[in-house]
N, CA, C and O of each residue as an XYZ file, in Angstrom:
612
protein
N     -70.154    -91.855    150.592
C     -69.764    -92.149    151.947
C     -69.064    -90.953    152.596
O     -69.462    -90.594    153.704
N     -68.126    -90.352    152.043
C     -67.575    -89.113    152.245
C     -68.141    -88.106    152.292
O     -67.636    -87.194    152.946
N     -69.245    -87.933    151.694
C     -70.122    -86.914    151.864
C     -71.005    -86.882    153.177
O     -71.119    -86.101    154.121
N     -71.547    -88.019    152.830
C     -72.266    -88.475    154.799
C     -71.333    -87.881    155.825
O     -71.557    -86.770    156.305
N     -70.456    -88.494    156.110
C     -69.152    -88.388    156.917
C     -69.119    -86.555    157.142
O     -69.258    -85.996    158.230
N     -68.925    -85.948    155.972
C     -69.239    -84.414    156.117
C     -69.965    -84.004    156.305
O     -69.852    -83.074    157.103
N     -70.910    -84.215    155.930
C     -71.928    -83.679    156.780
C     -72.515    -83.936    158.306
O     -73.235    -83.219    159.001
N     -71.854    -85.406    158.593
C     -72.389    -85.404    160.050
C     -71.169    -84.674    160.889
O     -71.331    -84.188    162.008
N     -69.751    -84.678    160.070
C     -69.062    -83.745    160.990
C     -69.953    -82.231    161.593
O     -70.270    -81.826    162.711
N     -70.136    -81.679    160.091
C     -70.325    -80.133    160.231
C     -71.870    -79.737    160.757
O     -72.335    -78.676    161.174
N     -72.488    -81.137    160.539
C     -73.922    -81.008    161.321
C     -73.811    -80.529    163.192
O     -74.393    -79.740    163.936
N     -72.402    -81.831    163.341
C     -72.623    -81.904    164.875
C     -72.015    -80.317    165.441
O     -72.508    -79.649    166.350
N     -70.527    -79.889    164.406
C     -70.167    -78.859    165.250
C     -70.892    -77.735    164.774
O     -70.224    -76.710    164.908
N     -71.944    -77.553    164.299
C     -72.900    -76.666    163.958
C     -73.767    -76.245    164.943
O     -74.073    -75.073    165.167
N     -74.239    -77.432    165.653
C     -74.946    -78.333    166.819
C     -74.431    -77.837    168.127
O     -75.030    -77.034    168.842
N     -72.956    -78.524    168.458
C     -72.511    -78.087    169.366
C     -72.101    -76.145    169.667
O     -72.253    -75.638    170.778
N     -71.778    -75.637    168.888
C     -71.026    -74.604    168.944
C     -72.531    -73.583    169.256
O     -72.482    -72.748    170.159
N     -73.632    -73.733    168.544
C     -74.256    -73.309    168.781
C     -75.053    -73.417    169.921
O     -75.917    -72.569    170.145
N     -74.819    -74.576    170.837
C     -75.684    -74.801    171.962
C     -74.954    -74.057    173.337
O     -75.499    -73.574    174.330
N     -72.950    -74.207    172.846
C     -72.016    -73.212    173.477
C     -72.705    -71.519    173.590
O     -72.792    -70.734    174.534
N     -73.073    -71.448    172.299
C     -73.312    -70.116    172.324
C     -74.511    -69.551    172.727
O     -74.430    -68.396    173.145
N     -75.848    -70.192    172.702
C     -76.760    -69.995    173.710
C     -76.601    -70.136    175.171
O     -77.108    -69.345    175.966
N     -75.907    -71.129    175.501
C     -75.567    -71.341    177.381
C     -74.680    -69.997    177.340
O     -75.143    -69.310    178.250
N     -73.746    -69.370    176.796
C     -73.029    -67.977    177.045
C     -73.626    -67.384    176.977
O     -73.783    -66.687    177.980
N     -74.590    -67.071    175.650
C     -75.699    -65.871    176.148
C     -76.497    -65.633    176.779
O     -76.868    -64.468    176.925
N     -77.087    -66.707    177.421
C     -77.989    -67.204    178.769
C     -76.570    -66.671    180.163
O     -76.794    -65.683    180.862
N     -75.936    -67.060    180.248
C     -74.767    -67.140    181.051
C     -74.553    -65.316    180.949
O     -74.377    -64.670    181.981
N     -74.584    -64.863    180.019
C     -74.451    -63.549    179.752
C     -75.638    -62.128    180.574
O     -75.587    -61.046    181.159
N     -76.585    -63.154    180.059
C     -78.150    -62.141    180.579
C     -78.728    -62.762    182.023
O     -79.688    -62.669    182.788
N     -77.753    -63.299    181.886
C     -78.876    -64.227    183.484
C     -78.001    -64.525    184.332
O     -78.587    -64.922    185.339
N     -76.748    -64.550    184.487
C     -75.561    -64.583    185.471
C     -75.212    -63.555    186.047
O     -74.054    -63.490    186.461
N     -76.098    -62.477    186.233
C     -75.595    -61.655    187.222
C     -75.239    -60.403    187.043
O     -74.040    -60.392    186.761
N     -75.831    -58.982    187.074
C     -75.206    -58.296    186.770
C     -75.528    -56.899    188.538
O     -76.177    -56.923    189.584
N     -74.591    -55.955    187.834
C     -75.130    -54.899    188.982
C     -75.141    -53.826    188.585
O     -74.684    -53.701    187.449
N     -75.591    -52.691    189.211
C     -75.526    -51.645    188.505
C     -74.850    -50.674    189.749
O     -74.822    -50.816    190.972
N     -74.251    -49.480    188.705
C     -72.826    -49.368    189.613
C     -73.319    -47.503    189.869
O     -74.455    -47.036    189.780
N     -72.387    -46.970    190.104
C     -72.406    -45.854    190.918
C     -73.586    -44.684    189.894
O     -74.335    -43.810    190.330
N     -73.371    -45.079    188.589
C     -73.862    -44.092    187.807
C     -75.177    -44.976    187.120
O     -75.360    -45.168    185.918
N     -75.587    -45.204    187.669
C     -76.962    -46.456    187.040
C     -76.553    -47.403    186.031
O     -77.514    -48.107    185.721
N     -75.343    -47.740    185.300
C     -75.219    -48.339    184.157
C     -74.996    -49.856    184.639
O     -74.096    -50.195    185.408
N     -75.940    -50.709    184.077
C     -75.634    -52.141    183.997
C     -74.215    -53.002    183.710
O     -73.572    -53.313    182.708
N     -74.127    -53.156    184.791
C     -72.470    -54.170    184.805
C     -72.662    -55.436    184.786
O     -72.899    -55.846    185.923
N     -72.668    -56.707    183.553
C     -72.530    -57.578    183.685
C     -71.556    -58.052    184.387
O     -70.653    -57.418    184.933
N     -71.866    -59.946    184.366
C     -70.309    -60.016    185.385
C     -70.038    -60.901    184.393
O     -68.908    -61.386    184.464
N     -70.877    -61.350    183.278
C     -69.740    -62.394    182.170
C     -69.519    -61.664    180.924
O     -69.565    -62.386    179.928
N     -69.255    -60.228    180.679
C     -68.872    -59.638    179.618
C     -67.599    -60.214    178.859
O     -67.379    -60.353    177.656
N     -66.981    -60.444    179.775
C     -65.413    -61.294    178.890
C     -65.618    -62.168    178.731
O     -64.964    -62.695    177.830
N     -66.582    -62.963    179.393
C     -66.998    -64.728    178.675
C     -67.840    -64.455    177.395
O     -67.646    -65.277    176.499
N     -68.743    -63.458    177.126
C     -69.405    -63.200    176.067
C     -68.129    -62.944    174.881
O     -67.864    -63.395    173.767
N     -67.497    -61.894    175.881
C     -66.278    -61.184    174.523
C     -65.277    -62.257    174.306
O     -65.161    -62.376    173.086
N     -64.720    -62.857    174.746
C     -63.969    -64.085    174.228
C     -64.463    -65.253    173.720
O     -63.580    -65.754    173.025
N     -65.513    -65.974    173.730
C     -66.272    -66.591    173.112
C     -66.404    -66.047    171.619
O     -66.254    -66.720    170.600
N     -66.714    -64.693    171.698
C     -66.975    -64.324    170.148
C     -65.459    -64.549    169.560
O     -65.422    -65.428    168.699
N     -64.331    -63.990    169.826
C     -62.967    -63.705    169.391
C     -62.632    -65.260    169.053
O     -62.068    -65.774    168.087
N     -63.066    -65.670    169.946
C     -63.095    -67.551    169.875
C     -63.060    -68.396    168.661
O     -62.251    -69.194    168.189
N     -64.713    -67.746    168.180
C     -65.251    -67.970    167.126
C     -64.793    -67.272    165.965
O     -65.104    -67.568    164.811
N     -64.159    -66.479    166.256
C     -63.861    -65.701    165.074
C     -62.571    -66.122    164.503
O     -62.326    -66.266    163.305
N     -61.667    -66.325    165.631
C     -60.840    -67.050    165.040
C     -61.001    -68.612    164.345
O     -60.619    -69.085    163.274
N     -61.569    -69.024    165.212
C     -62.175    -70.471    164.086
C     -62.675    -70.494    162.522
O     -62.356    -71.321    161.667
N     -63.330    -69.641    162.416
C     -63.872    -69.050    161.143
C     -62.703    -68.737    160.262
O     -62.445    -69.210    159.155
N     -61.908    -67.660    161.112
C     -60.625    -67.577    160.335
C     -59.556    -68.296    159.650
O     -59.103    -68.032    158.536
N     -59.203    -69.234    160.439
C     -58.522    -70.693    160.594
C     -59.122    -71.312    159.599
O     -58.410    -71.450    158.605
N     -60.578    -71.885    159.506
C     -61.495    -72.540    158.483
C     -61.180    -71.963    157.089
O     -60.923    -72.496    156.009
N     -61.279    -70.841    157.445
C     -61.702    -70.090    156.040
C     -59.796    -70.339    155.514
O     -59.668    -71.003    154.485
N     -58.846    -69.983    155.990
C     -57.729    -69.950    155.571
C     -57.011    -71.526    155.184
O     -56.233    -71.735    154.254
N     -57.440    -72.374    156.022
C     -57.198    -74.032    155.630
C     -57.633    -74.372    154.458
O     -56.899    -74.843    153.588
N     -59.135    -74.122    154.293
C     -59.647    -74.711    153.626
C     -59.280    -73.817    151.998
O     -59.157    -74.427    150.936
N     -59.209    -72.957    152.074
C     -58.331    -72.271    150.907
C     -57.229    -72.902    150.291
O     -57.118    -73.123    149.085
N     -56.385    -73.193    151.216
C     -55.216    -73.705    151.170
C     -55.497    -75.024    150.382
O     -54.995    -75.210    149.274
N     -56.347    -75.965    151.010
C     -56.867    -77.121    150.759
C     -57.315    -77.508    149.084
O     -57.138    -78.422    148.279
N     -57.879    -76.419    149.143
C     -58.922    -76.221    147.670
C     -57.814    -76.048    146.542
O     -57.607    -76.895    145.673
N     -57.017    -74.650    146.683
C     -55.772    -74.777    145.941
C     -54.960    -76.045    145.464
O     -54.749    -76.337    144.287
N     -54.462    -76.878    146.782
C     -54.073    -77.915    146.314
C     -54.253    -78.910    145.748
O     -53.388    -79.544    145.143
N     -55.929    -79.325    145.912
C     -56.495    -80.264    144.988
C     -57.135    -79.858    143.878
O     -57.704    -80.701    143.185
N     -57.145    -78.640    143.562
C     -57.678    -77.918    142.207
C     -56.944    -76.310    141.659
O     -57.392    -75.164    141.699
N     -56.073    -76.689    141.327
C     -54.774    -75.625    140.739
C     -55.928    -74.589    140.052
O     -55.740    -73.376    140.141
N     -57.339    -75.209    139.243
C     -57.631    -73.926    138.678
C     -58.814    -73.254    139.374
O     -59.782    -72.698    138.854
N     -58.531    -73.424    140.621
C     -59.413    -73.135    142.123
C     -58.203    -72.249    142.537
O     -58.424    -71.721    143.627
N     -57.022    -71.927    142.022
C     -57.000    -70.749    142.729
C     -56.747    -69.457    142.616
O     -55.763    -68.869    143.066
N     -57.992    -68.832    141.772
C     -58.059    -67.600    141.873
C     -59.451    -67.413    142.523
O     -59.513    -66.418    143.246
N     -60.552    -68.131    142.429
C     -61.328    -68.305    143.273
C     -61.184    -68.559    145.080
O     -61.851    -68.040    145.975
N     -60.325    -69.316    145.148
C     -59.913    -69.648    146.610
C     -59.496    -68.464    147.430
O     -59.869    -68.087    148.541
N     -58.506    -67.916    146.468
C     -57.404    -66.806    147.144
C     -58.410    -65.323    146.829
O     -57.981    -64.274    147.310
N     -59.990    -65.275    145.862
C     -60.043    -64.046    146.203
C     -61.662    -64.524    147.066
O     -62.619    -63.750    147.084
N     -61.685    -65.524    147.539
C     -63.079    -65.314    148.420
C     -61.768    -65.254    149.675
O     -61.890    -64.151    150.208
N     -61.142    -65.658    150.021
C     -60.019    -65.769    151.345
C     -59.472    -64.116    151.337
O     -59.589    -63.444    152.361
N     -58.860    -63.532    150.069
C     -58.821    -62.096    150.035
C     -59.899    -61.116    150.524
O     -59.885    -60.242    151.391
N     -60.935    -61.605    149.583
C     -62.166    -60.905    150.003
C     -63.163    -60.544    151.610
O     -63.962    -59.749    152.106
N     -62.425    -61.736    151.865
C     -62.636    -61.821    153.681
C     -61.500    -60.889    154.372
O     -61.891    -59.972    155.095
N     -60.564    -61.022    154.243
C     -59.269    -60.126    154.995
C     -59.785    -58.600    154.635
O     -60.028    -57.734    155.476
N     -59.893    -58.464    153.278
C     -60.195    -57.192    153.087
C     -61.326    -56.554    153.270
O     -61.590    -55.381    153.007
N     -61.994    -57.387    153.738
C     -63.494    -57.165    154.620
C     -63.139    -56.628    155.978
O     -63.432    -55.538    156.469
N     -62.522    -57.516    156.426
C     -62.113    -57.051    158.323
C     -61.198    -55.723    158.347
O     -61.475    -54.820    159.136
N     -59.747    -55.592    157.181
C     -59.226    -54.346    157.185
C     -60.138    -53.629    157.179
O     -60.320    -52.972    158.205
N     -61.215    -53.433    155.871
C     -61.938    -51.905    155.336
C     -62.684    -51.766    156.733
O     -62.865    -50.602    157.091
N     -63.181    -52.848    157.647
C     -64.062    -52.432    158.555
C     -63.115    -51.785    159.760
O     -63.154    -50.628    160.179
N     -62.352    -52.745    160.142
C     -61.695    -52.049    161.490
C     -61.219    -50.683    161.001
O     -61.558    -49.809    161.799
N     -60.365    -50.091    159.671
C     -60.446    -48.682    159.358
C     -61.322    -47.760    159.656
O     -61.246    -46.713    160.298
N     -62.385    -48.436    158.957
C     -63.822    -47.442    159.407
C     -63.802    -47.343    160.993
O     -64.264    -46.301    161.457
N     -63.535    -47.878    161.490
C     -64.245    -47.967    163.045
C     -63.805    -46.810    163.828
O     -62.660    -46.357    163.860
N     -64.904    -46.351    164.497
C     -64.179    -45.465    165.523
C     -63.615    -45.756    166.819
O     -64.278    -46.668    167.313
N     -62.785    -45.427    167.509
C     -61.857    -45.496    168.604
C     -61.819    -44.562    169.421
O     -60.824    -44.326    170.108
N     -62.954    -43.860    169.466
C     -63.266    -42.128    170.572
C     -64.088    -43.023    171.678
O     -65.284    -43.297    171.573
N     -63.393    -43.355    172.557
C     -63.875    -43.518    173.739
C     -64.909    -43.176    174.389
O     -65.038    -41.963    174.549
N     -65.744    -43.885    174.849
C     -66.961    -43.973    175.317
C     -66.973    -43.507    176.524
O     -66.266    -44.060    177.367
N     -68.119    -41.911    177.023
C     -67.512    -41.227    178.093
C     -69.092    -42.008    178.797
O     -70.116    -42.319    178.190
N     -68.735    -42.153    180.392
C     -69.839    -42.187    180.924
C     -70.229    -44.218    181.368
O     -71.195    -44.732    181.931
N     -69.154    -44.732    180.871
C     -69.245    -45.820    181.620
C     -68.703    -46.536    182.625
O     -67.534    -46.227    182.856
N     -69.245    -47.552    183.431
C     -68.749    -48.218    184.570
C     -67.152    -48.498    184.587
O     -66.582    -48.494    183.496
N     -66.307    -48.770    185.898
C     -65.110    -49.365    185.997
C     -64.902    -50.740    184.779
O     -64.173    -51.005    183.823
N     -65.715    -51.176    185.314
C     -65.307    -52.590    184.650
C     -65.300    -52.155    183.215
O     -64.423    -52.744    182.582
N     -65.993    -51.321    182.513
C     -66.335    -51.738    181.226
C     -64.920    -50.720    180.572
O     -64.651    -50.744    179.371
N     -64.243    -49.998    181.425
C     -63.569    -48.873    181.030
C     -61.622    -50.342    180.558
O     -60.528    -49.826    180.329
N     -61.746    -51.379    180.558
C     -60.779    -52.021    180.538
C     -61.093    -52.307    178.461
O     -60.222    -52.402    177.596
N     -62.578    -52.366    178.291
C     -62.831    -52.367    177.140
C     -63.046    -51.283    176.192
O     -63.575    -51.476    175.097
N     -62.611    -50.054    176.629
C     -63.249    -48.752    176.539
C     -61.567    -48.233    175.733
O     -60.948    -47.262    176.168
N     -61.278    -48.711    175.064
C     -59.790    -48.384    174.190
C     -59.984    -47.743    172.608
O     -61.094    -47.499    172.137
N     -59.170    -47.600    172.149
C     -58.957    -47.363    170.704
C     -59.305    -48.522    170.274
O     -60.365    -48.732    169.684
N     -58.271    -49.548    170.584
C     -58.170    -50.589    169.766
C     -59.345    -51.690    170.068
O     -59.708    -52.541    169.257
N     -59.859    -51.515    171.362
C     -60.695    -52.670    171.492
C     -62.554    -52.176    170.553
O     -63.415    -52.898    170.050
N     -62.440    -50.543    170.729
C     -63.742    -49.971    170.012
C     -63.751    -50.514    168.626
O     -64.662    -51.241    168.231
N     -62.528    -50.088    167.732
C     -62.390    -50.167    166.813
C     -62.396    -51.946    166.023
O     -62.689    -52.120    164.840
N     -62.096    -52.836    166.771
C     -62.448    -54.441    166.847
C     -63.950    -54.163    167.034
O     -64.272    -54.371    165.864
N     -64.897    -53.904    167.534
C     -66.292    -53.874    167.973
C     -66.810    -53.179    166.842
O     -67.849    -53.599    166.332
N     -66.353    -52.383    166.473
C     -67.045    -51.749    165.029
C     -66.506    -52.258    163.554
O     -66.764    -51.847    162.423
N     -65.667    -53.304    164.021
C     -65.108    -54.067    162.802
C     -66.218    -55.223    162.781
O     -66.801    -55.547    161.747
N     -66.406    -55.702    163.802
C     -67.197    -57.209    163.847
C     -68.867    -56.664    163.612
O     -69.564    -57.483    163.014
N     -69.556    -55.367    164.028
C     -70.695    -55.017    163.630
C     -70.716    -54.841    162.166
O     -71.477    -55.581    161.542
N     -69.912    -53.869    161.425
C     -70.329    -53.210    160.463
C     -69.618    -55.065    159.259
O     -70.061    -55.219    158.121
N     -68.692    -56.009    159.813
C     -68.978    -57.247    158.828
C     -69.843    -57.771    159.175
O     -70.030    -58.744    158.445
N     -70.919    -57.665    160.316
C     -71.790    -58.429    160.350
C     -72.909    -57.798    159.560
O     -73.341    -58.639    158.771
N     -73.406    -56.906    159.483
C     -73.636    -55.681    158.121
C     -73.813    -56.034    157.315
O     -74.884    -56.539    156.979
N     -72.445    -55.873    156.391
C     -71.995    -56.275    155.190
C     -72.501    -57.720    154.503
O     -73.150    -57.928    153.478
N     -71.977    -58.555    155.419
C     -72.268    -60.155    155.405
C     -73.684    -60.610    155.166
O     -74.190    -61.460    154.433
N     -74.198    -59.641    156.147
C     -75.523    -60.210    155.969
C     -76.409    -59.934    154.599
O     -77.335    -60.447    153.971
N     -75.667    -58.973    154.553
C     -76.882    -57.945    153.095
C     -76.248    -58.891    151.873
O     -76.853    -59.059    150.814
N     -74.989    -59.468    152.152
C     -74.585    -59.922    150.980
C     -75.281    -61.829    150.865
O     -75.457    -62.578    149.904
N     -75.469    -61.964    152.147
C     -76.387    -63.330    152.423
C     -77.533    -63.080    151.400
O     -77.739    -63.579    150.294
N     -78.431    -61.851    152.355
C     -79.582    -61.467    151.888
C     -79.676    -61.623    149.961
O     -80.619    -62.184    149.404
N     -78.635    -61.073    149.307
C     -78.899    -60.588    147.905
C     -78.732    -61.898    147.462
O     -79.691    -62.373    146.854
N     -77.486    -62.783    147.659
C     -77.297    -63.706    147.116
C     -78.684    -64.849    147.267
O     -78.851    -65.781    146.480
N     -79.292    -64.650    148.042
C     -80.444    -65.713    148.208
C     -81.771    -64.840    147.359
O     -82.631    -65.467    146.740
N     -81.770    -63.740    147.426
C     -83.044    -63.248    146.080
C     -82.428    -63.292    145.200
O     -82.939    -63.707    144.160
N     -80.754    -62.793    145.230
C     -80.466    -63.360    143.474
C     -80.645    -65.035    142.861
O     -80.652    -65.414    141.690
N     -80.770    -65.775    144.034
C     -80.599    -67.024    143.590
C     -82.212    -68.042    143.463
O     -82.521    -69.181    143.115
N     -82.820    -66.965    143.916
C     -84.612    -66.977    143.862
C     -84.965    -66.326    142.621
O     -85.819    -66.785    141.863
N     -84.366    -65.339    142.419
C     -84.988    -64.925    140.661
C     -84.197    -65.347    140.284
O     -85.301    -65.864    140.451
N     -82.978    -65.942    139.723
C     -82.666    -66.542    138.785
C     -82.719    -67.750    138.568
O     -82.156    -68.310    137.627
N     -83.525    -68.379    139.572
C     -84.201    -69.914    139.285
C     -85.460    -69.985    138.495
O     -85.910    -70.774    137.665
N     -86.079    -68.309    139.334
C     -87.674    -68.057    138.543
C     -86.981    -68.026    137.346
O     -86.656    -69.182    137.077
N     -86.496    -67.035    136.267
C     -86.466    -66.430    135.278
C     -85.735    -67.458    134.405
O     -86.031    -67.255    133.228
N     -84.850    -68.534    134.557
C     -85.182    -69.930    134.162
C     -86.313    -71.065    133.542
O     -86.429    -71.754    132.529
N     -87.054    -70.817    134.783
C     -88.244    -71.549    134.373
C     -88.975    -70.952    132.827
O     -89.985    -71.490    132.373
């Protein structure tokens, strides 16, 4: 019964969040943009795109840190597992935002120059290069988990 129950939670906000995030990216490419003194394309919902993501990211964060918490408490020998996939995430976002560069982007519009910082580049090359990372590690874990079902058989 509890299991049902979970899954129709995480079905629906799977559901919803994602239908949020197509109407923003629709809202994003199709709401309007102009192009400004130097030919470069100026959206007009760049901060609805960029806060939406930060949005989400913090949710993820939140998730990922509760549910750690959670796991620990109902399984004491869950936590070195808990605390290093929850580690393993933090120290994902440090190593990336380090890497990132923060040399300012010469040659773009007013508007975009409010996003055009150290700190905001260096967030933008944190969230690409884990999306990177993440993925390749998606990627392996699903052929590792395809040959080692084959090599079973």
């Amino acid at each position: 019964m509890a299991v049902t129950k979970i899954r129709k939670v995480s079905s629906s906000t799977l559901l919803a969040l994602s239908v949020i995030s197509v109407i923003i990216f629709a809202v994003f490419f199709f709401g309007g943009a102009e192009i400004d003194a130097k030919g470069n394309k100026d959206y007009a919902y760049t901060g609805l795109l960029l806060f939406w993501t930060y949005a989400l990211f913090l949710v993820t964060f939140a998730a990922t840190a509760i549910f750690a918490v959670i796991n620990f408490a109902s399984n004491k020998k869950g936590l070195v597992s808990s605390l290093a996939g929850f580690g393993a995430f933090v120290a994902l976002l440090v190593i990336t935002y380090a890497i990132g560069d923060g040399t300012p982007i010469a040659g773009l519009n007013e508007a975009s120059q409010t996003y055009n910082t150290s700190g905001w580049l260096k967030v933008t090359d944190m969230w690409l290069y884990s999306i990177y990372v993440l993925f390749i590690v998606t990627l392996g874990a699903a052929l590792w988990g395809s040959v080692s079902k084959a090599l079973k058989r």
